[in-house]
N, C-alpha and C positions, 0 to 999 in steps of 0.2 A: 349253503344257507338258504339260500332260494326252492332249492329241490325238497331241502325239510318242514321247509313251513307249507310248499305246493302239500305235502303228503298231511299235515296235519290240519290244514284249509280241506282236504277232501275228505279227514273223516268226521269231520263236525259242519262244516258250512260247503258243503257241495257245490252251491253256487258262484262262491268265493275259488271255485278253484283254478289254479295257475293265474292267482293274481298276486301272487307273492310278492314279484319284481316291483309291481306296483303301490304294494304297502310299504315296502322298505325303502320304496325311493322318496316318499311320502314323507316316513320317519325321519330318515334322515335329511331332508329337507328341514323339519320343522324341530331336529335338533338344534340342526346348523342357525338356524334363525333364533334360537333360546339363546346357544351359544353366542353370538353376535353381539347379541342384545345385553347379554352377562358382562364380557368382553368390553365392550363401549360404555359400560354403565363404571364400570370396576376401574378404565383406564382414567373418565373422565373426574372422576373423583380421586386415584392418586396425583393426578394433572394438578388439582384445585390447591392438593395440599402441596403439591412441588412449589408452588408459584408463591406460596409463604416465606417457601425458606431462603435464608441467602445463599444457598450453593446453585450453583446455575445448570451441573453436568444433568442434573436429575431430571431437570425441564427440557434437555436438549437430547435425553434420551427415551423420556416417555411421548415425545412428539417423534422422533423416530419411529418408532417399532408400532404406533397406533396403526397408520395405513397396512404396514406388512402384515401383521399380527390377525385382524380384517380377513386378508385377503389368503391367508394361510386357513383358515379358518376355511371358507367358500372351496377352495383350491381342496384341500380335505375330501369336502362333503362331495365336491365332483369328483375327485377319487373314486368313490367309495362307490356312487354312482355307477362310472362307466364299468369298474367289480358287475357291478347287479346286473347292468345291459349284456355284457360279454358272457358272462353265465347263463342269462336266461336266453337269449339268442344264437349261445352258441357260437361266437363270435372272440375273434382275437384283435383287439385296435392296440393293446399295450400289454408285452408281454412282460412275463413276471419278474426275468431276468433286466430288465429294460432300466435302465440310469433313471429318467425323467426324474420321476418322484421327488427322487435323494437330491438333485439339480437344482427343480424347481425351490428346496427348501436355502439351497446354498445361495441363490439368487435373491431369496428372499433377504437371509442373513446380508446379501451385499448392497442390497436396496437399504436395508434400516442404519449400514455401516454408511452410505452416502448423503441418505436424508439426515442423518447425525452430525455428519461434515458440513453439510449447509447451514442448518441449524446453530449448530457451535460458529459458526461464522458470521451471521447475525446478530449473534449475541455478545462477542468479543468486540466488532466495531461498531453495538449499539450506543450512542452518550446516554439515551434512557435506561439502558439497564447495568452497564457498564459504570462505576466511578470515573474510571481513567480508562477510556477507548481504545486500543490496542492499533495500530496502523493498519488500516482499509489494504494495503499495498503487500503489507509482508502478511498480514493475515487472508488473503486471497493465492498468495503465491503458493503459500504453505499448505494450503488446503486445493487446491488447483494439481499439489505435486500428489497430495494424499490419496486425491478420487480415481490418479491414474497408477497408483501403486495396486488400488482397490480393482481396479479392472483389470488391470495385466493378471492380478493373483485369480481373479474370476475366469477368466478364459484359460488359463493354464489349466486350473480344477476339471473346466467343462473338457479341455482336451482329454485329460488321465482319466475322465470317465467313460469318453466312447473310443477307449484301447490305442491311442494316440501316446506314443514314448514322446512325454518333453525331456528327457534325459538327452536325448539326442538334440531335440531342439536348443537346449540351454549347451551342448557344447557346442551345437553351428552358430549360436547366438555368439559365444565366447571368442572363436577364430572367425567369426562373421565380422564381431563389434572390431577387432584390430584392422579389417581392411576400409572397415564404413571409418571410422575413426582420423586412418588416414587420410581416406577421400572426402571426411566433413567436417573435418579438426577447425578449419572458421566456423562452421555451423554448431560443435560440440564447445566452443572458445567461448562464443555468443551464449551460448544458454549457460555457461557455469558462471560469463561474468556477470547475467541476468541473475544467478543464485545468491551470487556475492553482494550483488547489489541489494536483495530483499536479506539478508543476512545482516551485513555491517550495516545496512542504513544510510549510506551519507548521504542519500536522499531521498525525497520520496514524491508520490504526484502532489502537485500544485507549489512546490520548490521553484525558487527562483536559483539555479545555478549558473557559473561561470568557471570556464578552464583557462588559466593564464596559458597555456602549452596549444592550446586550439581554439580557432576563432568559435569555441562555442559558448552562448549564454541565451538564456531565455526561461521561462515559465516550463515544470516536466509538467506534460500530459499522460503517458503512458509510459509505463514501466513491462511491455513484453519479454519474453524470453530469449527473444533475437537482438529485437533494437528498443532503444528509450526515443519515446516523439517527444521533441522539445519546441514547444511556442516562440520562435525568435519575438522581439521587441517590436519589431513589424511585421508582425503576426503569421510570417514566412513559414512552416514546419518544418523542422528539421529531424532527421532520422540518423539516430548516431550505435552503430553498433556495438552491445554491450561490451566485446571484449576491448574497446577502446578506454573503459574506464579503469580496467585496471593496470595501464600505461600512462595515465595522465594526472595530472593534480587535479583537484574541483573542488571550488569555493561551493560557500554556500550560505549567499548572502541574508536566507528567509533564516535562518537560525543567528543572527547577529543579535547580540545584547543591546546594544548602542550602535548611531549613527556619532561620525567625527568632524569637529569642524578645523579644519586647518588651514589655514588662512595668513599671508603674509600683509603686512602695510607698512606703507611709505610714508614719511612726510619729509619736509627739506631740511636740508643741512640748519640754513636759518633756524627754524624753530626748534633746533640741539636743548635749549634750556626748560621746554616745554614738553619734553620726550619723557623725563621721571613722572611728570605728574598723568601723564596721558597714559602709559603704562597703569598706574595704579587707579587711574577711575575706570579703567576699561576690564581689569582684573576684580572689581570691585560689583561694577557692572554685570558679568559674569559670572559672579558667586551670587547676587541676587535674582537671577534671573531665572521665573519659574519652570522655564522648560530645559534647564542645563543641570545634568545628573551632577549633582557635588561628590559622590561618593568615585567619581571616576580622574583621572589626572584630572587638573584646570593649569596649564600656563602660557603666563603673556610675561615676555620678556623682548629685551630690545636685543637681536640679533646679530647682527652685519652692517658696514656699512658700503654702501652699496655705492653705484660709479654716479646716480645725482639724487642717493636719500638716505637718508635713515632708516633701517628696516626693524621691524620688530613684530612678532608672528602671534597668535593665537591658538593655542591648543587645547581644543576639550571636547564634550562628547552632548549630546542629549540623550532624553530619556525616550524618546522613540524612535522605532524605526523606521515607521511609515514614510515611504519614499516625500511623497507630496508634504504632509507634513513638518517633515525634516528641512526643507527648503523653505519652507515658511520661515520658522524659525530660525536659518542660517540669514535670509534676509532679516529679518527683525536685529539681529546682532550687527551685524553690517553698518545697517541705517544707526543705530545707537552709538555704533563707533563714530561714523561722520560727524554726530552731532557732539558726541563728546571732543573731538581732535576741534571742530568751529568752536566752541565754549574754552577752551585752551589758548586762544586765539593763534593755533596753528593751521597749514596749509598741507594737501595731501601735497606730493613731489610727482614730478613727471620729465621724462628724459631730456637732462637740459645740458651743456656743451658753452665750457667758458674757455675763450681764447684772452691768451694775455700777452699786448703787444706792447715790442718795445721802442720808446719813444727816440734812442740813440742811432741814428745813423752809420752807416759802417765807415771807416775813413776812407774806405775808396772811394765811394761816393762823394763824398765831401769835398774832393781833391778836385774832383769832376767838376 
């Protein structure tokens, strides 16, 4: 291309001649820049009308491909370039047989397939663009597993292009993985029960859990692939390794509907005749009461009777769960029972111990 325009430069413009390299680098410069400008003009207005619609994949994938798309563009144009240089110099930087090119393009596809994953990730645990926000936790892991599927299948490609057999490497991979397997089956244990864990869900960061089976409970902080850090109650960290959870039971107090109040009370044998009606103002009292969920059990019945009371228990729930809260309102019930059992004119009971002695002397004594 170079050598036919040198020869048609020399028989019209003489002076122009063997500057061919230099028009057509010109050109395609100032294609590349039309192109650019075409490109940028054309993505930023399907962008405009993406952001109309309520499907979200459209926006997560015209914000992908804008920078590669750019840069494929540029990449092109210096192609075509170093062409012009090596021809007219004489010169070999890239030869014809040479991968790059085809590489560079696959690199590209894998840039737009990663800026895609980010994106869509943004957009899944945004509450502004989102109705119902997806979990930060499983939608991170998912997409955390995806970018490295995206890479391993990228370096594979770039091996099989510069004469690299992964045939062999995926069978040393296969009798490879059985011995690693052995020797990292904790380390393989941990990362599948990390899978399970962003999978099933029974928890997630900022969970308040507890395992009756191990002394663990506290605030999750991190959900990694090894170990979950858990915030003890005294603000201790704890690091509990995943495959532990799928050995153990785990509450999980931050997903409770209601809190319970279950509470036993005493008053004395004496006040026996005052025990129906205190039962029923204190059941009465608890069905009015604006922070006890009525839609959940409520009972107050008289129980047991016990070695110096009368017992009779309170069973019911509120309608929050808030820790602090919930103790508010368990005292406020409390206090209103005291007052109701005083207004009864009954007395709470407290461990009390009657000896009953007998006034007859034994006849031996007597004799005496």
């Amino acid at each position: 291309m170079v050598e036919f325009l040198n020869q048609l430069l020399s028989q019209h413009y003489l002076e122009y001649e063997n500057s061919a390299w230099m028009i057509l680098s010109a050109l395609i410069c100032a294609i590349a820049v039309v192109i650019d400008l075409v490109v940028r003009t054309f993505l930023g207005k399907l962008q405009a009308q993406a952001e109309k619609t309520f499907t979200l994949w459209d926006d997560a994938f015209l914000t992908a491909i804008h920078l590669p798309a750019l840069m494929l563009i540029w990449l092109s144009a210096g192609f075509w370039l170093l062409q012009i240089l090596q021809e007219h110099f004489s010169i070999i930087v890239l030869e014809a047989d040479n991968p790059l090119p085809k590489l560079i393009l696959i690199v590209l596809v894998a840039w737009s397939c990663l800026r895609f994953l980010n994106r869509l990730e943004e957009i899944l645990t945004s509450p502004d663009v989102m109705k119902k926000p997806m979990d930060p936790t499983t939608v991170g892991a998912l997409s955390r597993l995806s970018r490295v599927i995206v890479a391993i299948m990228l370096i594979l490609i770039v091996m099989q292009s510069y004469g690299y057999s992964i045939s062999g490497l995926l069978a040393f991979g296969g009798i490879g993985g059985i011995a690693v397997g052995f020797a990292a089956k904790d380390l393989l244990a941990n990362f599948f029960g990390g899978l399970m864990i962003y999978l099933d869900r029974p928890f997630k960061v900022g969970d308040w859990i507890r395992s009756p089976d191990k002394q663990i409970e506290g605030t999750v902080e991190d959900i990694g692939w090894r170990q979950t850090r858990i915030r003890t109650f005294d603000k201790r960290p704890l690091y509990v390794p995943n495959s532990t959870f799928a050995n153990i039971s785990v509450e999980n107090p931050s997903r409770m509907t209601n809190r319970r109040i279950y509470e036993y009370i005493g008053v004395r044998y004496d006040d026996a005749d005052q025990v129906s009606a205190i039962v029923e103002a204190v059941k009465q009292m608890l069905k009015q009461h604006p922070e006890i969920d009525h839609n959940n059990t409520l009972i107050v019945n008289l129980d047991r009777f016990g070695p110096s009371s009368l017992d009779f228990f309170i069973y019911t729930f509120t309608k929050t769960t808030d820790w602090i809260h919930f103790h508010e309102i368990k005292q406020d019930v409390m206090m209103k029972i005291i007052r109701i059992i005083e207004e009864q004119g009954a007395e709470f009971a407290f461990p009390t111990t009657t000896v009953h002695l007998v006034n007859e002397a034994p006849e031996g004594l007597l004799n005496n």
